[in-house]
Phi, psi and omega in degrees: 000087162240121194271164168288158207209174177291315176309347174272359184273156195246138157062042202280358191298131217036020187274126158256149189251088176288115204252126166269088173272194187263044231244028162314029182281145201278118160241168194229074178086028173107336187303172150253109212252316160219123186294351196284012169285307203282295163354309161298327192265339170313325181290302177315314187254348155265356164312298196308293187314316196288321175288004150117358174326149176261118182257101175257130218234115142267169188205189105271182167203123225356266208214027193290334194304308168349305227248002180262322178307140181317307219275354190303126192242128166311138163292179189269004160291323194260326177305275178349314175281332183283302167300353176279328199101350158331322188186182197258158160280317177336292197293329178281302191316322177289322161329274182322331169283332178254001166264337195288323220273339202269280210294342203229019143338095189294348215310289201272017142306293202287333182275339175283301217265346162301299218289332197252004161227060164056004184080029183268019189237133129261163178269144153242136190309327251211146153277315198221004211234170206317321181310302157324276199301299173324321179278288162343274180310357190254334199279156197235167193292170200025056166212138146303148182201149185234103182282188174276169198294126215309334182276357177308336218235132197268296199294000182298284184289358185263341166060050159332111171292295195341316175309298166307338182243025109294286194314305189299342157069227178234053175268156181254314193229179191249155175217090158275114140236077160239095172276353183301323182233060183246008154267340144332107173248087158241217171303308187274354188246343182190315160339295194310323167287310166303344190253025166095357181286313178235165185275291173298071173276154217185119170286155147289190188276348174286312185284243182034290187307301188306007159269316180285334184254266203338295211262352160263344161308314196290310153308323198207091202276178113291131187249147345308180209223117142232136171271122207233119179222122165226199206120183172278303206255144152333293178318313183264020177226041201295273178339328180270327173303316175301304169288330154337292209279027162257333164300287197253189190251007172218134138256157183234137175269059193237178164129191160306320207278011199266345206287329162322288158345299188298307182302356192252352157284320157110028161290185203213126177259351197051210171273032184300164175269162198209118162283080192313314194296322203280352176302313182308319192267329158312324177309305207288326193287343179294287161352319183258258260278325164299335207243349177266323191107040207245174151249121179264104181265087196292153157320140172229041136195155207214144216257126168209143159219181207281350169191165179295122188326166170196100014284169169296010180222029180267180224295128169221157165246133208227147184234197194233098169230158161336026289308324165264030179211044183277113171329151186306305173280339167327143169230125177317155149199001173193157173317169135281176165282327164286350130335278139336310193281332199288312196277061080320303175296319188296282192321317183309325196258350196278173182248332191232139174195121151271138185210107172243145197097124173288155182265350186204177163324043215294340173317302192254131184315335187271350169251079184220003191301305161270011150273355164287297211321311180279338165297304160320354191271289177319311195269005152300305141298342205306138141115014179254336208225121164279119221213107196222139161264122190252066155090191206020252178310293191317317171277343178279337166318298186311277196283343156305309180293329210113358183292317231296293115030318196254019161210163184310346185187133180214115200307172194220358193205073165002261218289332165317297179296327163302329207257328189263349159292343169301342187092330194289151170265135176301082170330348197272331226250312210278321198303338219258126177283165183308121177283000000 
């Protein structure tokens, strides 16, 4: 993928600029509870400031468009309530349009990021609307400004043009790093470029990187290649198993989606979870993997107990059985350890190695055993191997653990880093121009 990047720009002093960061950050009581979002997005946007740029900075923040919408469906708290005759839907819904925008605020974004750029960032209340242009219209070169949060606007994610040429304002050019959401085609991630308002597209250094490591590994691996795939379900990696066992030369399975496999091996899972529709299609993914030469590598002993924690991370008792002798009454819930050692050995030997997906409950320490085993495998290799996490469970496994230091990439975008092990074209990505 090769796009243009900031560094390929020329000449940014007063030049305006529309920045798409990720700032989609976890708060608490108003709070910001973890920075690496904001954090990420800083090289990019002090390149701008520095080079004399006028800069407006967008984002989202969760879900608000939810609570605006005609369709709004009570939760079952609210529900409970409505049915007691506690209150109205009407009345919770009017809470919620004046409690959402005070929680999904960018407001303590723009106030973290004046303290870490010198007070060169301000807040605007408003997206599109006279606060956004003022401020805009205000700014003096290498200074900033953030507007509010991009999902208060319905036209966002429907990627309305009028909308799109209110965000754009008066920018000449556009710059996405935000790769978490460059599977997106909405307004702020790739419209604004498709209908032609600005011309000039361009990544920041957060995608630039997830091209340069992710999507070139992906293109053109070191071999051997191997794909480490967990998680819950068959379904939700249908596309990626496919395009994988066309890629690399080993996969490895684990995670819930591995007990699908074993049943498609024709075991008995006991009450591990299982995608009943999905055994056919595991079968046919064994089946392509025999006939390309690839190695598919399954559990071959599995960590089970009598039900799933409750809470997840409480006290459980757990035993080792085989893979093909999992009791009846049994529940999967992590690789074994002689598991452990084959997908270890598979890492040991790889030149390339992706890895999405937990291998077990990781939540709770005592099954938390074999996604450290694969991460300690991955930080083994580490400066031998290009060794990259692609994004969700799996990069919070990493940095949870302690890992985060010991591999080569650990992605900024879950659901971004699937579609492009899918093979699929990114819109945030696709839209940017060619260098």
């Amino acid at each position: 993928m090769n796009k243009m990047s900031v560094k390929d720009l020329k000449d940014l002093k007063g030049k305006k600029v529309l920045v798409r960061c990720d700032f989609n950050v976890p708060m608490k009581d108003g709070k910001i509870t973890d920075e690496n979002r904001i954090m990420g997005a800083l090289p990019t946007i002090k390149y701008l400031l520095d080079a004399g740029a006028r800069v407006t900075l967008c984002s989202h923040m969760g879900k608000p468009h939810s609570i605006f919408s005609s369709e709004v469906k009570l939760n079952k708290k609210d529900k409970k309530k409505v049915d007691a005759g506690e209150t109205t839907a009407e009345a919770i819904i009017e809470k919620a349009l004046k409690d959402e925008p005070k929680k999904l605020t960018l407001a303590p974004v723009a106030k973290r990021l004046a303290e870490l750029l010198d007070g060169k960032v301000v807040f605007a209340s408003d997206v599109i609307g006279q606060d956004a242009k003022a401020k805009r219209d205000a700014l003096a070169d290498g200074e900033a400004v953030l507007i509010e949060n991009l999902r208060f606007h319905w036209e966002e994610e429907k990627k309305e043009e009028n909308f799109c040429k209110e965000l754009a304002y008066d920018a000449e050019i556009f710059v996405n790093d935000a790769f978490g959401t460059a599977h997106r085609s909405h307004a702020s991630t790739a419209a604004i470029v498709e209908y032609g308002i600005i011309k000039t597209a361009v990544c920041g250094f957060l995608i630039e990187k997830e091209l340069e490591v992710m999507a070139a590994t992906l293109e053109n691996p070191a071999r051997p290649f191997v794909a480490i795939l967990g998680g819950a379900k068959v379904a939700d990696k249908l596309n990626v198993i496919n395009n994988l066992l066309e890629k690399c030369d080993t996969l490895i399975i684990g995670g819930g989606m591995a007990y699908t496999f074993l049943k498609a091996k024709g075991y008995e899972v006991g009450t591990s979870l299982l995608d009943e529709e999905k055994i056919a299609y595991c079968q046919d993914m064994i089946a392509k993997a025999e006939a390309a030469g690839k190695k598919l590598l399954l559990p071959i002993d599995t960590v089970v107990a009598d039900a799933f924690p409750n809470p997840i991370d409480a006290e459980i008792a757990v035993e080792v059985v085989a893979s093909n002798a999992i009791p009846a009454n049994k529940m999967g819930m992590d690789i074994g350890p002689k598991t452990c050692e084959l997908y270890a050995e598979a890492v040991k030997c790889a030149k390339a190695v992706i890895w999405n997906g937990p291998m077990g409950v990781f939540e709770n320490p005592i099954l938390a055993k074999g996604t450290i085993a694969v991460a300690q495998a991955l930080a083994d290799v580490y400066g031998k191997c290009t060794t990259i996490i692609g994004g969700g469970d799996s990069a919070a496994a990493v940095q949870q653990l302690g890992f985060a230091d010991k591999v080569t990439h650990i992605s900024t975008g879950g659901g971004a880093s699937l579609e492009l092990f899918e093979g699929k074209v990114l819109p945030g990505i696709a839209c940017l121009n060619n260098k």
